[in-house]
C-alpha positions as CSV (number, residue, x, y, z in Angstrom):
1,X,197.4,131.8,60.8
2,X,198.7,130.7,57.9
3,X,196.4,129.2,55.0
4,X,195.4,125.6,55.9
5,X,192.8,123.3,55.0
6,X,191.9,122.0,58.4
7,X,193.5,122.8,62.2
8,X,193.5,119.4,64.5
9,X,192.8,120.8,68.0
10,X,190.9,119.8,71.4
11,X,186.8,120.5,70.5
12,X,187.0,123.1,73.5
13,X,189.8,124.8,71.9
14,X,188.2,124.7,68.7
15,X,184.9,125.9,70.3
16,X,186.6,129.1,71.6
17,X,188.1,129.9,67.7
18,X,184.8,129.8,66.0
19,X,183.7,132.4,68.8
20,X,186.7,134.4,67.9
21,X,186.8,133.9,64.1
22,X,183.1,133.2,63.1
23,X,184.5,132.3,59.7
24,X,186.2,129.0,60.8
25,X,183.6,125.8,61.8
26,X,184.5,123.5,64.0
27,X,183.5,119.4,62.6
28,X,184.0,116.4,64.8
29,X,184.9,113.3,62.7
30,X,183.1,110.2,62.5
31,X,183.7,108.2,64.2
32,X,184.5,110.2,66.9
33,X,188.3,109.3,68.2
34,X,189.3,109.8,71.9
35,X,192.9,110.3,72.4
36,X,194.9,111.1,75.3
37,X,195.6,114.5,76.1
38,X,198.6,115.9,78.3
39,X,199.9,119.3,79.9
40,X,203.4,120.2,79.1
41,X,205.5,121.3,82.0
42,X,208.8,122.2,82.2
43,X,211.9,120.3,83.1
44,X,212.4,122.6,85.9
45,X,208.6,123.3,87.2
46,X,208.5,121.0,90.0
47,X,206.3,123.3,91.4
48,X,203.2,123.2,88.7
49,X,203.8,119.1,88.0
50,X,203.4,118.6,91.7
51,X,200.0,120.8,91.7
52,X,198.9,119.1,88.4
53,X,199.5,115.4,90.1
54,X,198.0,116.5,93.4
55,X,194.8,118.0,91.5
56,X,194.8,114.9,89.6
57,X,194.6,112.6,92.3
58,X,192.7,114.6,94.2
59,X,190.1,115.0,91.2
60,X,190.2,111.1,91.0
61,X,189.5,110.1,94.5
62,X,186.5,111.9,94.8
63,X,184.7,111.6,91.4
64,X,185.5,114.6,89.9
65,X,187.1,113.0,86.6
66,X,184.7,110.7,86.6
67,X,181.4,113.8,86.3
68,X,183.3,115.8,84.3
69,X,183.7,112.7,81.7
70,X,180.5,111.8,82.1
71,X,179.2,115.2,81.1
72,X,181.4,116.3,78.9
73,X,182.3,112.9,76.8
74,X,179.0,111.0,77.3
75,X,177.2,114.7,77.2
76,X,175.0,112.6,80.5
77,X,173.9,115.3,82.6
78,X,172.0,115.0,85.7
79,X,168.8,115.4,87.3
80,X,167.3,119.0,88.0
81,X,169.2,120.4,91.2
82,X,167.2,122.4,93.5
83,X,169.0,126.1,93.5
84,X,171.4,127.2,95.6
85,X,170.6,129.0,98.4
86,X,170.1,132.6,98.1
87,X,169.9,135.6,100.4
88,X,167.5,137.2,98.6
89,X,165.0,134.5,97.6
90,X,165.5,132.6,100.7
91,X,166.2,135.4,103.4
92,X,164.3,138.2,101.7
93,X,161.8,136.8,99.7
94,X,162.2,139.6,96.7
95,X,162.3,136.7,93.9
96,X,160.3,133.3,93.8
């Protein structure tokens, strides 16, 4: 990389360098701006644009986008789930 003051980037992206380089830190600005984000796809990928507008919709008709922002932009997270089921808790008892 060459030498820079500061990289722009998606916080997740930036996340995963500081795991990689420990010497970079990732800092959100104040205030915080949301911008739209996009996939690139090529001219000639009919095939990945039709699965990224299918998940899309998909993830939009039944709430997906709508948990993920929640959780991931408003950081809400939910209630205490009960845990999954599990053969060996549930069937044979080894774990509480």
């Amino acid at each position: 990389m060459p030498d820079a003051d500061a990289v722009l980037s998606p916080a997740e992206e930036g996340a995963a360098w500081t795991l990689r380089h420990p010497r970079f830190s990732l800092v959100t600005p104040v205030p915080t701006l949301f911008l739209p984000f996009g996939f690139a796809v090529g001219r000639d990928d009919a095939d990945l644009l039709l699965f990224l507008n299918t998940w899309l919709l998909n993830a939009k008709g039944d709430g997906t986008i709508d948990r993920l922002y929640d959780y991931w932009m408003l950081g809400r997270v939910r209630g205490s789930q009960p845990p999954r089921w599990s053969i060996i808790r549930d069937v044979l008892g080894w774990i509480d």
